[in-house]
C-alpha positions as CSV (number, residue, x, y, z in Angstrom):
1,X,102.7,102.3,95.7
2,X,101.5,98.7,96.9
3,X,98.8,97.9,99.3
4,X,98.3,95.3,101.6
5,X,95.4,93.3,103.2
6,X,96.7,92.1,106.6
7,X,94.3,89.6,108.7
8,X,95.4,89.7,112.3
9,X,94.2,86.7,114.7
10,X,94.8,85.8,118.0
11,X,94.0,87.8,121.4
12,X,94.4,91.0,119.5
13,X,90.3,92.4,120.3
14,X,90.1,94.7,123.7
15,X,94.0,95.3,124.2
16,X,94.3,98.8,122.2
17,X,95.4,96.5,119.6
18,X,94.1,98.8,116.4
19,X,95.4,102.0,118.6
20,X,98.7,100.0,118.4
21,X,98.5,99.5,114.6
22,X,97.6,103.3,114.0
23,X,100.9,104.3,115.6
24,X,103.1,101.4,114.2
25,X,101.7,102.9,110.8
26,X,102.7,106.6,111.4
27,X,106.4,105.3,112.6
28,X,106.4,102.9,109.0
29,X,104.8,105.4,106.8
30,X,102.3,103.8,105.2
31,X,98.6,105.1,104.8
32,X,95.2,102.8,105.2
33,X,92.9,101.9,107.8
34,X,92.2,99.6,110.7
35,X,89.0,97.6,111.8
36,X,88.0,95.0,114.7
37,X,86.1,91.9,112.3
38,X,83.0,90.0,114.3
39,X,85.5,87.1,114.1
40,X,87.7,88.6,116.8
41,X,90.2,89.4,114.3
42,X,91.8,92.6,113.1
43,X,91.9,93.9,109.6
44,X,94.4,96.3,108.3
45,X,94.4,98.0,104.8
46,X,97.4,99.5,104.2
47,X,99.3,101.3,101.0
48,X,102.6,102.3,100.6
49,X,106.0,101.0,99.5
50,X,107.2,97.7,99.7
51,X,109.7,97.9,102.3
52,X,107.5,100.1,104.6
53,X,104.7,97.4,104.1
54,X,107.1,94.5,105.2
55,X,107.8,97.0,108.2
56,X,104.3,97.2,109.0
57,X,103.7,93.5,108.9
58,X,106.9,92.9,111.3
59,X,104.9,95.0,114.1
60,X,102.2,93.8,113.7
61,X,103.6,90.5,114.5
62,X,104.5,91.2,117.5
63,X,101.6,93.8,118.8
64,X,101.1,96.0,122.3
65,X,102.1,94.3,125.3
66,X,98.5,93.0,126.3
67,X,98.0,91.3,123.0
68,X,98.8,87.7,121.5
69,X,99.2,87.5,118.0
70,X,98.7,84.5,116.9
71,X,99.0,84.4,112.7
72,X,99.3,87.3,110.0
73,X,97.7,86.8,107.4
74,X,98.4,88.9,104.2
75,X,96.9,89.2,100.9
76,X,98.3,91.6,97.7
77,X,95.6,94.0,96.8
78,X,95.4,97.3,94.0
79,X,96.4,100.6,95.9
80,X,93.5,102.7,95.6
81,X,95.3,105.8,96.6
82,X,92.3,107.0,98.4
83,X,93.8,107.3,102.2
84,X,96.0,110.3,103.1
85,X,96.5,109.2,106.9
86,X,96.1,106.1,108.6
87,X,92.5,105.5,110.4
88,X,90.5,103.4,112.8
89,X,87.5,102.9,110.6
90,X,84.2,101.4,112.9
């Protein structure tokens, strides 16, 4: 199991963006959570295996219709193991 930290930026705040991810994360099947930052960017935490985590990242490239994703950021972290479903934490 890996885990990612992805960093979402662009107009991604106020267009069901982290509704978006929570769904995109059932259909890739990968565990974690999702939070609006004060920046105006998203975070995502997410665990799971490699190829599913590369899945993730693709969708969240592109985003719900409303939004504009401008970069993804993405940083390697330890799995924790701790998540059993995939949350908007607030």
């Amino acid at each position: 199991m890996a885990a990612r930290r992805f960093l979402v930026k662009g107009r991604v705040q106020g267009v069901g963006f982290r509704y978006f991810v929570v769904q995109a994360a059932w259909r890739c099947g990968v565990v974690g959570t999702v939070r609006n930052l004060p920046t105006g960017a998203v975070e995502v935490i997410a665990e799971g295996a490699l190829d599913k985590l590369a899945a993730l990242r693709l969708e969240l490239a592109q985003g719900p219709a409303f939004s504009r994703v401008t970069t993804v950021e993405e940083q390697e972290m330890q799995a924790t193991h701790r998540y059993t479903d995939f949350e908007i934490s607030y």
